[in-house]
C-alpha positions as CSV (number, residue, x, y, z in Angstrom):
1,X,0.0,0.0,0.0
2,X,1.2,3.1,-0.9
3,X,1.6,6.3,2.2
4,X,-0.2,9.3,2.1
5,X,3.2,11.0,1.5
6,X,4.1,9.3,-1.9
7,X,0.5,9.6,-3.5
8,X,1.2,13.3,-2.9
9,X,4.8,13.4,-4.0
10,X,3.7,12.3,-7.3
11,X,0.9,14.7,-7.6
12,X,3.3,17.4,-6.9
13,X,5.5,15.7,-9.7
14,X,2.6,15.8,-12.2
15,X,1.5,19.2,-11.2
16,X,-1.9,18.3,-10.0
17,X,-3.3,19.4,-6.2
18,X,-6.1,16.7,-4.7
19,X,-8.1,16.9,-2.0
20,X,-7.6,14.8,1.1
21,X,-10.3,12.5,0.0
22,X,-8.7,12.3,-3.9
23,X,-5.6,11.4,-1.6
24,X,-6.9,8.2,-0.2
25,X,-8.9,7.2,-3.3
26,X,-5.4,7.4,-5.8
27,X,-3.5,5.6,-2.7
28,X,-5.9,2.5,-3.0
29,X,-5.9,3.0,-6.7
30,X,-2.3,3.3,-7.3
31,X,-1.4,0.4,-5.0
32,X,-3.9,-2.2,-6.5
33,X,-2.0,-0.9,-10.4
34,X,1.3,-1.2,-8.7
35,X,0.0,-5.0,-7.0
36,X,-1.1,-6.1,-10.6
37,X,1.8,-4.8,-11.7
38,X,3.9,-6.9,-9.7
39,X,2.4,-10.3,-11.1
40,X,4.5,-12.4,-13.5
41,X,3.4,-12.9,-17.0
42,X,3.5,-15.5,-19.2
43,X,4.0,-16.0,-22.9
44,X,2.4,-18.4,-25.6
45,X,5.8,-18.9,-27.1
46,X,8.8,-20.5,-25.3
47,X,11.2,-17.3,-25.5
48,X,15.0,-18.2,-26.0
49,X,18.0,-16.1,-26.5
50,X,20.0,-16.9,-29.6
51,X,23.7,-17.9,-29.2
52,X,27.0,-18.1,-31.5
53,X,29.8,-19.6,-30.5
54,X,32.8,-16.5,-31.7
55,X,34.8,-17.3,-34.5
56,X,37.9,-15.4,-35.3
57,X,38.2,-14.8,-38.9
58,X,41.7,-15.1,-40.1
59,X,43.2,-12.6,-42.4
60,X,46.7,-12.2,-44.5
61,X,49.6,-9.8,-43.6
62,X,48.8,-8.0,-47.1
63,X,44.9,-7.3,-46.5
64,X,46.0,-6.0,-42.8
65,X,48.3,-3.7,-44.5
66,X,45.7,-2.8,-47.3
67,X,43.6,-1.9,-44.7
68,X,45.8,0.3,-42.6
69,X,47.0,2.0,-45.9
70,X,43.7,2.8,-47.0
71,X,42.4,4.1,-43.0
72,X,42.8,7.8,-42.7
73,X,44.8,7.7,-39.7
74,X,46.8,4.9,-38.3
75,X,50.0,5.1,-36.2
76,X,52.2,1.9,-35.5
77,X,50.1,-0.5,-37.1
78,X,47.1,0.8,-34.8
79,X,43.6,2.2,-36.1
80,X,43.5,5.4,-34.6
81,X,39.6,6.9,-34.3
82,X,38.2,10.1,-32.2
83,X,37.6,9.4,-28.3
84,X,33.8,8.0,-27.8
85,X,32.7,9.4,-24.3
């Protein structure tokens, strides 16, 4: 069950002012959402994440070096790319 305090926490958070009665209608309201909520659901088709084993693709020494030639900036045999923060 939900406190007085939260049900009017998030009417201060959506801006709207209730009455003391509103108040204890939206606590009952909310919690019983926030119970069904809660409830685990099921589904009709057996859900599975799909897994690869990794494979390491094996390249030449000339297509390495093709590669770095045609890359706009490289240093030391290296990629080099702008920071990603």
């Amino acid at each position: 069950m939900l406190l007085k305090k939260e049900v009017e926490h998030i009417a201060k958070l959506a801006r709207i002012s209730l009455t003391q009665e509103e108040i204890g209608k939206f606590q009952k309201e909310l919690s019983s959402i926030l119970d069904y909520i809660e409830k685990p659901t099921s589904h009709s088709v057996s859900i599975e994440n799909v897994m690869r084993e990794d494979e390491y693709a094996s390249q030449t020494p000339e297509l390495k070096k093709k590669l770095i030639e045609k890359f706009p900036d490289a240093e030391k045999g290296c990629l080099k790319t702008k920071s990603i923060l």
